[in-house]
C-alpha positions in Angstrom: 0.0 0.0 0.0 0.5 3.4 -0.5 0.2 5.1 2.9 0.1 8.9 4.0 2.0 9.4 8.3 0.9 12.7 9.6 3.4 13.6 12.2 6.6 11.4 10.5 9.2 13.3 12.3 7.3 12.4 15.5 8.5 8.8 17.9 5.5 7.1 17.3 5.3 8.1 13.0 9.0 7.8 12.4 8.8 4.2 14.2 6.2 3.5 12.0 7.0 4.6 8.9 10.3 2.6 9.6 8.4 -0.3 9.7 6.2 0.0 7.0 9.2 0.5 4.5 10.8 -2.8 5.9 7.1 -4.6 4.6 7.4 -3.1 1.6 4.7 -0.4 1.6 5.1 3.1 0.6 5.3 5.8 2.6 4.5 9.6 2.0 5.4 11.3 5.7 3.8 14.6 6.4 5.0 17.0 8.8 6.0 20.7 9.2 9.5 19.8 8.8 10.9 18.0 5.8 13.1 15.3 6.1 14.3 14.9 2.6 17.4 12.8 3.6 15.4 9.8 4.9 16.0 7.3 1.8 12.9 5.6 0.3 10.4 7.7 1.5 8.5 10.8 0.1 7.8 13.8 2.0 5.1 16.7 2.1 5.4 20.0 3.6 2.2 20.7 5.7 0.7 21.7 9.0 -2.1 19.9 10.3 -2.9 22.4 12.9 -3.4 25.2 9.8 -4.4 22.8 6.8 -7.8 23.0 5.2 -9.6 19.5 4.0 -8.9 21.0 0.5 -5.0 20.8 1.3 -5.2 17.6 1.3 -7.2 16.3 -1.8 -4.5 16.3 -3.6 -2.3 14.2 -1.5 -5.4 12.1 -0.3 -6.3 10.6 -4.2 -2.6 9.5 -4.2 -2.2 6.9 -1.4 -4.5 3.5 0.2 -4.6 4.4 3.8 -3.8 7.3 6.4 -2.9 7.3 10.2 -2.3 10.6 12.4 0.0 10.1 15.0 -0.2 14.0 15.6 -0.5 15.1 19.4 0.9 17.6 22.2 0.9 16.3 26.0 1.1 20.3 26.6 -0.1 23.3 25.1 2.3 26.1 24.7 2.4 29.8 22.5 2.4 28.2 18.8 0.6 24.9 19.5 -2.7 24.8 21.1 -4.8 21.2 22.0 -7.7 22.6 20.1 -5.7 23.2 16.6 -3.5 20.0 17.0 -5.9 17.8 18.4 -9.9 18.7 16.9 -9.5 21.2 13.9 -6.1 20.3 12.3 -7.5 16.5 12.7 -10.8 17.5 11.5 -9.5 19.0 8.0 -7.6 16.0 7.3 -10.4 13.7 8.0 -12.8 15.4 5.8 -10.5 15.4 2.9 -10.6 11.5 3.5 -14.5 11.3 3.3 -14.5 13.1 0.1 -12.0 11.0 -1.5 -13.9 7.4 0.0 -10.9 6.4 1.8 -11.6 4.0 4.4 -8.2 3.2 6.1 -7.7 5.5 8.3 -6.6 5.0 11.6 -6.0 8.1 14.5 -3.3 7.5 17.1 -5.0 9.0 20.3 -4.7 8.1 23.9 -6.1 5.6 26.8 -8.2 7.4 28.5 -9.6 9.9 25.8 -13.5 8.5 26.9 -16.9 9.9 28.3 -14.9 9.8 31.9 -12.2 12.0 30.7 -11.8 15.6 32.8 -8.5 16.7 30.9 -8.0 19.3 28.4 -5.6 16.6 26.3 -8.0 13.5 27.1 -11.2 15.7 25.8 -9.9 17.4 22.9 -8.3 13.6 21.4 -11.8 12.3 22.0 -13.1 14.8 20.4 -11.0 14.7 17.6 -12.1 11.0 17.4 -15.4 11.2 17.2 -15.2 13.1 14.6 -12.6 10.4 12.3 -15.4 8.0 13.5 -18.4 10.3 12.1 -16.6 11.0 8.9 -15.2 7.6 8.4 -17.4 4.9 9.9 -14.9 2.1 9.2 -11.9 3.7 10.5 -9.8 3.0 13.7 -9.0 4.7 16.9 -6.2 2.9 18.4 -5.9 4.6 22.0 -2.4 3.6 23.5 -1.4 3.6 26.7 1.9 4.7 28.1 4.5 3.9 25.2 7.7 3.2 26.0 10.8 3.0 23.2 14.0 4.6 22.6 14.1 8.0 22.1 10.7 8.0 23.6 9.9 11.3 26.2 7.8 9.6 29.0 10.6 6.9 28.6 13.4 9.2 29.2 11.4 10.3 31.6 10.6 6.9 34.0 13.8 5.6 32.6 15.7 8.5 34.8 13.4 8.0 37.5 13.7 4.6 38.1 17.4 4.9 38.3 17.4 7.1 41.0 19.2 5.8 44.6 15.6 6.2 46.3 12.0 6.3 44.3 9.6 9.1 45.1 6.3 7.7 44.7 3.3 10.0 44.3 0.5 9.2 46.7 2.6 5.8 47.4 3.2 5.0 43.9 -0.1 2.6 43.5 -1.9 3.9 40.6 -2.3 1.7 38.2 -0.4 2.0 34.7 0.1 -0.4 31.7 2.9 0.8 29.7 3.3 -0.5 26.2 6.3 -0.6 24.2 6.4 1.0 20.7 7.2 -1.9 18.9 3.7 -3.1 19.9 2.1 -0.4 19.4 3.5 0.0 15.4 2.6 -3.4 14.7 -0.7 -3.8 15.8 -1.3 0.1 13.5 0.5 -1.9 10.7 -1.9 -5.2 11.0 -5.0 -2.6 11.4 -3.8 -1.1 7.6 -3.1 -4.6 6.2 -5.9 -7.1 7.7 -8.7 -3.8 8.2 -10.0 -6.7 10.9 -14.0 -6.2 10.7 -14.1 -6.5 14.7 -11.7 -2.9 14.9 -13.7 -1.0 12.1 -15.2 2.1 13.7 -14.1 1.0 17.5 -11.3 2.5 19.9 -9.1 -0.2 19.8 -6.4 0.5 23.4 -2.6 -0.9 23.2 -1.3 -1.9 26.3 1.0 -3.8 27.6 0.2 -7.6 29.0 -1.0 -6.6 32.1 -1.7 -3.6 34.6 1.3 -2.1 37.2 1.3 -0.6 39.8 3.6 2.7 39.1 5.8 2.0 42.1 5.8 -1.6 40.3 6.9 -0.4 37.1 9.5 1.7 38.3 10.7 -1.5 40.2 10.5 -3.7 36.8 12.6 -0.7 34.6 15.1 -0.8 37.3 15.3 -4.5 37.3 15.7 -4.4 33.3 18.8 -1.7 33.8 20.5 -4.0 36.3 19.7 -2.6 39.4 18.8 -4.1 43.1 14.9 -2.8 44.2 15.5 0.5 45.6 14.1 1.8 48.3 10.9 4.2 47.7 9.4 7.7 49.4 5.9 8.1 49.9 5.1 11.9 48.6 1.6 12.7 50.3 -1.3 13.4 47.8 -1.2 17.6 49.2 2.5 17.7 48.1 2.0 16.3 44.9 -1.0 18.5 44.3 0.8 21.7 44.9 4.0 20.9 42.8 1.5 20.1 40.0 0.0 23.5 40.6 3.7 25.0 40.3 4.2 23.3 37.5 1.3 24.9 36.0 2.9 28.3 36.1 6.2 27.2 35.2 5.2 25.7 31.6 8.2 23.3 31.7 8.5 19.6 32.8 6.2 16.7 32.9 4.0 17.4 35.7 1.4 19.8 35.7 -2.3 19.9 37.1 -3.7 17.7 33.7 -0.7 15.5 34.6 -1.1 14.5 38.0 -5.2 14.0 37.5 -4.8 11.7 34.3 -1.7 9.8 37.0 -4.6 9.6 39.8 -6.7 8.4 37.3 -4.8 5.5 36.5 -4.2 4.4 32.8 -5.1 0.4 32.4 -7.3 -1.5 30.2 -7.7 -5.6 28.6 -5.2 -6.7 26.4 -7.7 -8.6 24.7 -7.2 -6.6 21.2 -3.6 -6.1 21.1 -3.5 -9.5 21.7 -5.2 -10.5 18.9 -4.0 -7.9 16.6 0.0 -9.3 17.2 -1.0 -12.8 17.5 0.9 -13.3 20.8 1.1 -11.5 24.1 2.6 -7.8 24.1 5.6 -7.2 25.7 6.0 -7.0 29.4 7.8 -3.9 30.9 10.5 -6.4 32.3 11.5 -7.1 28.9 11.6 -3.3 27.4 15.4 -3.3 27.6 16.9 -5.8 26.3 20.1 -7.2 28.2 22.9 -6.6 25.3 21.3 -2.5 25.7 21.0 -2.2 29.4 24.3 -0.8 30.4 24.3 1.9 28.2 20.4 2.2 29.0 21.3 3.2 32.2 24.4 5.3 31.9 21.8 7.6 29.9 19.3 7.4 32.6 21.7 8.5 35.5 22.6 11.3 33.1 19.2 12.5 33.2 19.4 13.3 37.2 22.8 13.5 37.5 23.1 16.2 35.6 20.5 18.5 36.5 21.8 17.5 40.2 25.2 19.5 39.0 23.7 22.3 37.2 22.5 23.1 40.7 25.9 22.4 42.6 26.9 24.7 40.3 25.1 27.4 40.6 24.6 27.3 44.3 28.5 28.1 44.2 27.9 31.0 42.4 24.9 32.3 44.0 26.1 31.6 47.8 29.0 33.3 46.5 27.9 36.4 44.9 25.4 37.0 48.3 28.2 36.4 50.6 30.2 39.0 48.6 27.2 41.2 49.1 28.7 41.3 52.7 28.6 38.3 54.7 31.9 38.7 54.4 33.8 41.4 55.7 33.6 44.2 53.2 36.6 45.6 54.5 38.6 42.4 53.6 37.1 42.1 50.3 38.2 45.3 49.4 42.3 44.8 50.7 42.1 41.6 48.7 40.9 43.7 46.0 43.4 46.6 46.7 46.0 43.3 46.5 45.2 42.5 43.3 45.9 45.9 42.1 42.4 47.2 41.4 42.4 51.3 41.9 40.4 52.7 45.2 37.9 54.3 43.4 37.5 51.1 41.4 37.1 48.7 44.1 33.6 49.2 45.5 32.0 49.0 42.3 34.0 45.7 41.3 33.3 44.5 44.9 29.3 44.6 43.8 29.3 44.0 40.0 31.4 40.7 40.5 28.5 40.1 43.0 26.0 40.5 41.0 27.7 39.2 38.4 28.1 35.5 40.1 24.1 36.0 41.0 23.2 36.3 37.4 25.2 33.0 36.3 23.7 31.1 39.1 20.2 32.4 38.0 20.8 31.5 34.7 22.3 28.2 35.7 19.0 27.2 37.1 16.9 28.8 34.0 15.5 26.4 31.8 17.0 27.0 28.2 17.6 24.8 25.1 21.5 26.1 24.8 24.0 26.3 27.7 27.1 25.8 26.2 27.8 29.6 25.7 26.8 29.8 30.1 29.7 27.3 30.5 32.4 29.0 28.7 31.4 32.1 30.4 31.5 30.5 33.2 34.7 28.6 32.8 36.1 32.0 31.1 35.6 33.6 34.3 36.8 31.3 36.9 40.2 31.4 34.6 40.4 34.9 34.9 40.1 34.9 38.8 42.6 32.0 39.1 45.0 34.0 36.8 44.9 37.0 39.0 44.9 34.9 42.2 48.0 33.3 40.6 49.9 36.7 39.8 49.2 38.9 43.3 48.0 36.6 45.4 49.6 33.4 45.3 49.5 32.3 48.7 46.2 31.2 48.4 47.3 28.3 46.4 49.1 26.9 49.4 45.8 28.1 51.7 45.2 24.7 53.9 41.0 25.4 52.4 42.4 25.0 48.9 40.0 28.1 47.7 41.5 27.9 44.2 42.5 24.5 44.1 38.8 24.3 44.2 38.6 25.9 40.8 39.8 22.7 38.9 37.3 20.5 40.2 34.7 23.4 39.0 36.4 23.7 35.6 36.0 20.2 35.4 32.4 19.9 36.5 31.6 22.6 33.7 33.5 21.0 30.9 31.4 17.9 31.8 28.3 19.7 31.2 29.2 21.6 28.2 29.8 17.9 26.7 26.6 16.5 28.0 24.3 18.4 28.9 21.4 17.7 26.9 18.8 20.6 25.4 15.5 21.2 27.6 12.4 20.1 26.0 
């Protein structure tokens, strides 16, 4: 078949369209972003969140089947659940009535039902009725968790599982049933090849095998990177209700309000279709990682606390640093160190307060969430070398100084190469 994947560039769509090259269909991938390079594939230029249904026509007459794997977890500025998840939808799905095409299947979520209470969970539903209005033999295939390489929420549980002690919201007992993406693609591709009469027009859920607990999944990831059970923290209900409610004004990170009440709500359901679909059992979350992958499985998952965990060591040097040279410290002192280094008297206040202010900035900025840091650490690391070299030349005593306060310097110099290597962009 010829088949059109809205949201190619995506981790579900690029898995699939993957997968449907190595069975020998075609693939036309649609996204915002072109990917020209990908060998054997074409590519389309459009945005479903702005497209009309007569964008589409002409792309529409040209394949066999269609699947959306287009979503947002969160709304931001450009992208908002309404365009991305009802209208943008909506247009593509009426081009597909008007050309008669009947393989279409929409990649929404477990949990997008009459019981949903989240803007994400309500506008996929409603963005599903809709397919299913237009289309009456398409498919809704409503996963659960999905878990694959590259995948966010597995970054996300993949770093959490590997740390020394789990945190475990409300006790870490609502119930989840992560599936892994492999799964998930396959049972999408047997829905385009088989068009099974028992899925036309239904929501069809991917899960896993069975339901978790989350504390128990956490325990089962860990036990797939190599690691001993770790020892968990209860986080009481309130606590977790009022970070949500910080996260809300924040913007960033995973958990928000929406977040934490699809969490409470749990996210299980049979695996009687799944099932069927692949012929066998899904996979079980013990099994996501496979043995030969687990090492280097985990060294990326301790990267994703350990490094955050240093971005604050780092700049609670420089803020406790530019507040104690505020005057904490003796101003007096500060400026016969500075008189020392052979700054001018009616230089030496003002330096005194803007390298204060300065080492408050870079410590804010530490801690601000950004997608580029390198050009923080170089300042950073540019600094420091200036103050050793001055140290150094009129004050070299301090080398020998039994509190090593620029010995201390190396290890920092260190610690910010380190994360001008690897620290990763924010999402």
């Amino acid at each position: 078949m010829k088949v059109l994947v809205t949201g190619a560039t995506g981790f579900i769509g690029h898995t699939l369209c993957e997968t449907l090259q190595a069975r020998g269909h075609e693939v036309v991938g649609a996204s915002r972003r072109v990917r020209p390079s990908d060998a054997g594939m074409q590519w389309i230029a459009i945005d479903l969140a702005t497209a009309q249904a007569s964008d589409w026509l002409v792309h529409l007459r040209r394949v066999d089947a269609v699947v959306n794997t287009v979503g947002i977890f969160r709304e931001s500025a450009a992208q908002r659940f309404d365009d991305i998840h009802i209208a943008g939808p909506g247009s593509l799905f009426r081009g597909c009535a008007e050309v008669g095409l009947r393989r279409v299947v929409q990649v929404s979520a477990l949990g997008a039902d009459d019981s949903a209470e989240t803007a994400y969970h309500l506008t996929k539903k409603a963005g599903d009725d809709a397919l299913l209005d237009l289309v009456p033999d398409a498919v809704v295939v409503q996963p659960s968790l999905v878990f694959g390489p590259g995948g966010p929420s597995a970054r996300a549980f993949l770093t959490w599982a590997s740390l020394p002690a789990l945190p475990l919201p409300a006790g870490g007992s609502q119930p989840l049933q992560p599936v892994h993406v492999d799964d998930v693609v396959m049972a999408i591709v047997v829905l385009l090849e088989t068009s099974p009469s028992s899925c036309r027009g239904a929501r069809v859920p991917l899960v896993g095998p069975q339901a978790l607990t989350l504390a128990g999944y956490l325990q089962a990831l860990r036990d797939s990177l190599g690691l001993s059970p770790a020892p968990t923290i209860g986080i009481p209900r309130a606590w977790m209700a009022a970070a949500a409610r910080i996260g809300d004004l924040l913007g960033v990170g995973l958990l928000d309000t929406s977040s934490w009440r699809m969490l409470e709500r749990g996210n299980a359901a049979p695996a009687d279709a799944i099932t069927a679909l692949l012929g066998k059992a899904p996979r079980a979350a013990s099994t996501f990682i496979e043995a030969d992958h687990s090492a280097a499985a985990l060294g990326h998952a301790q990267l994703g606390w350990l490094l955050p965990l240093l971005r604050l060591s780092v700049a609670l040097v420089w803020i406790v640093t530019g507040i104690v040279s505020m005057g904490v410290f003796p101003v007096e002192q500060s400026l016969e160190l500075l008189a020392r280094s052979g700054v001018p008297p009616l230089l030496r206040l003002p330096m005194l307060y803007g390298a204060a202010l300065l080492d408050l900035v870079l410590g804010i900025l530490t801690l601000w969430p950004m997608r580029r840091r390198r050009w923080l650490w170089i300042t950073q690391a540019g600094l420091i070398a200036f103050y050793t070299l001055v140290i150094t030349v009129r004050l070299p005593e301090f080398w020998l100084h039994p509190y090593g306060p620029v010995l201390k310097n190396l290890p920092m110099l260190a610690a910010l190469l380190m994360l001008a290597i690897l620290d990763r962009k924010e999402r």
